[in-house]
C-alpha positions as CSV (number, residue, x, y, z in Angstrom):
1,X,47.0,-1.4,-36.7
2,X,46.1,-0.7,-33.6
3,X,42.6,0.6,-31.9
4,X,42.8,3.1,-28.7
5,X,39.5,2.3,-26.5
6,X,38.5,4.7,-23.7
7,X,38.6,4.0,-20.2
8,X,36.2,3.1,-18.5
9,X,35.3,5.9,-16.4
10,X,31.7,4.1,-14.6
11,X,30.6,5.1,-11.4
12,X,31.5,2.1,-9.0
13,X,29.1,1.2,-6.3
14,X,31.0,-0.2,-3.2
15,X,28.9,-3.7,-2.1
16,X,29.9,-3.9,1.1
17,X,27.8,-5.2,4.0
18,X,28.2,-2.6,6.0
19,X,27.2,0.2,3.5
20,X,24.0,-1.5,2.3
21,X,22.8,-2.0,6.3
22,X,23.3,1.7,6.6
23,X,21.1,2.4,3.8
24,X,18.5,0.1,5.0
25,X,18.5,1.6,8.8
26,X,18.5,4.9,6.9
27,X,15.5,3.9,5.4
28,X,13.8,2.6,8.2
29,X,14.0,5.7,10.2
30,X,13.1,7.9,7.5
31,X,10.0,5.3,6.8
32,X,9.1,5.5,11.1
33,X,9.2,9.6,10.5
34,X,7.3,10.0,7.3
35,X,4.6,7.5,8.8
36,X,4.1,8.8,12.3
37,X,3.7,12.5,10.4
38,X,0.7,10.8,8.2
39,X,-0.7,9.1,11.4
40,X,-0.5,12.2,13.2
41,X,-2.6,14.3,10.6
42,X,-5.1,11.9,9.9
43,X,-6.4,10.6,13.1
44,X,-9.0,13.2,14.5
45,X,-8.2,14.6,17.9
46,X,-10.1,13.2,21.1
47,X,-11.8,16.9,21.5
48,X,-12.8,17.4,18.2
49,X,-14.8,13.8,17.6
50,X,-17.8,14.4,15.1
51,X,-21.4,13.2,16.2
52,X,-22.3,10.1,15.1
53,X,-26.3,11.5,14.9
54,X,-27.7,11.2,12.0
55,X,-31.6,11.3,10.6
56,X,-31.9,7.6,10.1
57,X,-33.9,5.7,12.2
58,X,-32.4,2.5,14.3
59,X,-34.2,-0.4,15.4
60,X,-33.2,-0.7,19.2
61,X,-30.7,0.9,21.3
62,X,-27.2,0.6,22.2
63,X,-26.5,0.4,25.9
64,X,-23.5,2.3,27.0
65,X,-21.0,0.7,29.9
């Protein structure tokens, strides 16, 4: 008796060296991009600084150079 198996029809991955740097510089850049774009929105702007005045009261002062 004999048994027919199917092929096997897996996805193969190619494990070269050069494939797997181009998917880390790949991922560096896109890293560098997506975290300038968060540091750009969330640092405030130089013209648009909020007062630091508040209703608390300080014991001394802090001289300014």
């Amino acid at each position: 008796m004999e048994y027919v198996t199917a092929p096997d029809d897996g996805v193969v991955e190619d494990k070269s060296h050069k494939v797997k740097l181009i998917y880390v510089i790949v991922g560096l850049i896109i890293g560098y991009f997506v975290g300038t774009l968060i540091d750009t929105f969330q640092k405030p702007r130089v013209g648009k600084r909020k007062s630091a005045e508040s209703d608390y009261t300080v014991l001394g002062s802090i001289p300014k150079y």
